[in-house]
C-alpha positions in Angstrom: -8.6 -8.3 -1.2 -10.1 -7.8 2.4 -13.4 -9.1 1.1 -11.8 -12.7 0.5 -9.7 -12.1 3.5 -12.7 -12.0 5.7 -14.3 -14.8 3.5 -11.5 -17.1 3.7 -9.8 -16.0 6.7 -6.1 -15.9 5.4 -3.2 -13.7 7.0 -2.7 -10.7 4.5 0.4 -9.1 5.0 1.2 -5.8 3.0 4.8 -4.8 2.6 5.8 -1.2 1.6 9.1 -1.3 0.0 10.0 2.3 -0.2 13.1 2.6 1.2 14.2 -0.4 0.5 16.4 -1.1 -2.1 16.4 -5.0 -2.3 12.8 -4.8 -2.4 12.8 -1.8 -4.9 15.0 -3.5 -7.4 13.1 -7.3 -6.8 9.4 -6.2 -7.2 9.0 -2.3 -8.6 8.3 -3.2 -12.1 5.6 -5.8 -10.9 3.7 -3.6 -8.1 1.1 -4.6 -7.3 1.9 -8.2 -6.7 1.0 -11.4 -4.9 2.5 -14.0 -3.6 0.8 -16.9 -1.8 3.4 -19.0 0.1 6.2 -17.4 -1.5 4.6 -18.3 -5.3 3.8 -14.9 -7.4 0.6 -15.3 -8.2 -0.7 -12.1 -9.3 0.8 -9.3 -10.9 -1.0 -5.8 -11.5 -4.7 -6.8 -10.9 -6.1 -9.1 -8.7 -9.4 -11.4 -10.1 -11.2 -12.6 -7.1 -12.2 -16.0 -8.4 -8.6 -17.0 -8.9 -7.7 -15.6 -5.7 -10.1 -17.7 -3.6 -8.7 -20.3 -5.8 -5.2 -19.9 -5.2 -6.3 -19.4 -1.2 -7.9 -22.6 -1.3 -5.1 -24.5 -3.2 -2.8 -23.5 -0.8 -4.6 -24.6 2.2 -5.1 -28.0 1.8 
């Protein structure tokens, strides 16, 4: 992930959501996941390709 963040320059912002129950209860059977402008994109792996797809996408 911080190999197409430095390619692409996007913000990544990791959330830890110990803690917190909302959180727990919304994403703990999905961890890891991604979402790019509030859009799950990924769930438990992360291909590259799609993700400097999905980057792109939502830039322009």
């Amino acid at each position: 992930m911080s190999a197409a963040r430095d390619e692409l320059g996007f913000e990544l912002r990791e959330v830890a959501i110990d803690g917190d129950a909302a959180l727990e209860v919304e994403y703990r059977e999905w961890i890891p996941v991604v979402e790019i402008d509030g859009r799950r994109r990924f769930v438990y792996h992360v291909h590259p390709d799609a993700l400097r797809r999905a980057v792109t996408e939502a830039a322009s």
